[in-house]
N, C-alpha and C positions, 0 to 999 in steps of 0.2 A: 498761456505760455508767457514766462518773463520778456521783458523787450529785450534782453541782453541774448537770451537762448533764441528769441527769432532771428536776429543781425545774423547771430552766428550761422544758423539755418542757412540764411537769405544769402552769407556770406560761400558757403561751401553749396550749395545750389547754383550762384552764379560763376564761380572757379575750382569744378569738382576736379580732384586730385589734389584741393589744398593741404598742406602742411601743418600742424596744429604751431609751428614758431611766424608763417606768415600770414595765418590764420590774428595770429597776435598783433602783428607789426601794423596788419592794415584796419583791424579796428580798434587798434590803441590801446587792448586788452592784458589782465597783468595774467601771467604762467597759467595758475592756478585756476584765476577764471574759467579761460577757455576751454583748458582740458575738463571741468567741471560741466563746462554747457556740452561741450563734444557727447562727455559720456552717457551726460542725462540725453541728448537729441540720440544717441547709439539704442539703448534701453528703450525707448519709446518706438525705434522701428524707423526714424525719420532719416537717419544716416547710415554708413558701412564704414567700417574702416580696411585700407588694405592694406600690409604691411611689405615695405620691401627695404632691400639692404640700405640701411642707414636714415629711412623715413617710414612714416605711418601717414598717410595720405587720407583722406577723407571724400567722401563721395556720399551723395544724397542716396537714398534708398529710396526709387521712383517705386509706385501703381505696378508698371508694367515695365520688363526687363528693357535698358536703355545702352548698359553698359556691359557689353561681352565682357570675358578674360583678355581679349585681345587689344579691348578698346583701352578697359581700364589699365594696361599696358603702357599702351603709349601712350594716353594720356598722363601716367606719371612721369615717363620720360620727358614727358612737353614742358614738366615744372620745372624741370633743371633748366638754367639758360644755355649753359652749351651744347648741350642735345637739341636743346630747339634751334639755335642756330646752325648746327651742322644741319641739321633735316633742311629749312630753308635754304640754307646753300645749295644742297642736294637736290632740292627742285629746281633751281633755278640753273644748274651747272648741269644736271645729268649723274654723267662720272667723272669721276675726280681723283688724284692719287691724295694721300696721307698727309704728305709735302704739302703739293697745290693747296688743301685745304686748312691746313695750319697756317698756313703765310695768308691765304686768303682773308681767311675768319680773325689773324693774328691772338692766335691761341698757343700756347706750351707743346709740343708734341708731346709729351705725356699727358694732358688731360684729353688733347684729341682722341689718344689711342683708348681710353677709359672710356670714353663715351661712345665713340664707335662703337667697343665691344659690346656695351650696354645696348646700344642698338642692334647690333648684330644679332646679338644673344635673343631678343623680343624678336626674332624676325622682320624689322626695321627697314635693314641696312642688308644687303647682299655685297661681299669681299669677294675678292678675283684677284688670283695673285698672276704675276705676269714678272716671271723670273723675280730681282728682291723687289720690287714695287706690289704695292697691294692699290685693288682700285677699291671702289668704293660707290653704290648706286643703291637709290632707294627701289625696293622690291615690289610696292605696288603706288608709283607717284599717286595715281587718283585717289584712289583709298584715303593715303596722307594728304593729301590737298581737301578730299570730303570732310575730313576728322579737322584739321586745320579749320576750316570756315566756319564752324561753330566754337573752336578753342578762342577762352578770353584769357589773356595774359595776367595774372596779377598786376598792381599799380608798378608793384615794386622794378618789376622785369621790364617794363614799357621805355625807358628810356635805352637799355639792352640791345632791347629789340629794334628798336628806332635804329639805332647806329649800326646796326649786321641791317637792315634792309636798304639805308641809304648807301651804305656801302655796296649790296650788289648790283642794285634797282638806279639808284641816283635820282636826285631830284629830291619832291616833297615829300613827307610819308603821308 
């Protein structure tokens, strides 16, 4: 196997649900390349591709089944940085109104409410309306905390995440 198509390997093995543009960015690979080793590693059995609105994600093709429908779910939600940030919040707060976690996270209320629903939608996130406030709670914390401890961030997202964890945690990361 060429050294460029194992990185690649090595590279969606160690951050499954990656993206084939940050698949690029972290091994400094030009378009064309990557999608070339993707396909050949697709064809050989050694990868999967999953397609969802607006990305095609990548995921190793294990031996033996590793990756439900469910996991591979939220693990692409986990690519995005503000779905991953609202999930930690969510763990770290409980429940939370809309509000509370726009100003918390200081995010847009419109991208909160996207991501939410994307959450929602995966069965993620559980909504509660309580007259016009909506709350907002993760549906099985442990699950997401189990799926969490094995998730590695891309390089790219680590300074992201750095700043939503010092923000809710304080102190060092």
């Amino acid at each position: 196997m060429p050294a460029v198509r194992e990185q690649v390997l090595a590279a969606v093995q160690r951050w499954p649900g990656i993206h084939p543009r940050a698949l690029e960015r972290t091994l400094g690979l030009p378009s064309k390349l990557a999608t070339y080793h993707l396909r050949e590693l697709e064809l050989l059995g050694a990868v999967q591709h999953v397609s969802e609105p607006g990305h095609t994600r990548y995921f190793p093709r294990p031996t033996r089944p590793r990756f439900d429908q469910r996991t591979v779910a939220f693990t692409c939600l986990m690519r995005r940085p503000v779905a991953l940030r609202i999930v930690v919040h969510l763990l770290s707060v409980g429940e939370t109104t809309h509000k509370e976690m726009a100003a918390a996270l200081r995010l847009a209320k419109a991208g909160t409410t996207y991501h939410l629903h994307l959450l929602r939608d995966a069965g993620v996130v559980l909504e509660r309306a309580e007259g016009r406030r909506r709350h907002y709670r993760l549906v099985e914390p442990a699950w997401v905390t189990g799926l969490l401890a094995s998730f590695t961030p891309l390089p790219d997202d680590l300074d992201a995440f750095e700043s939503v964890w010092l923000d809710l945690f304080g102190g060092d990361a």
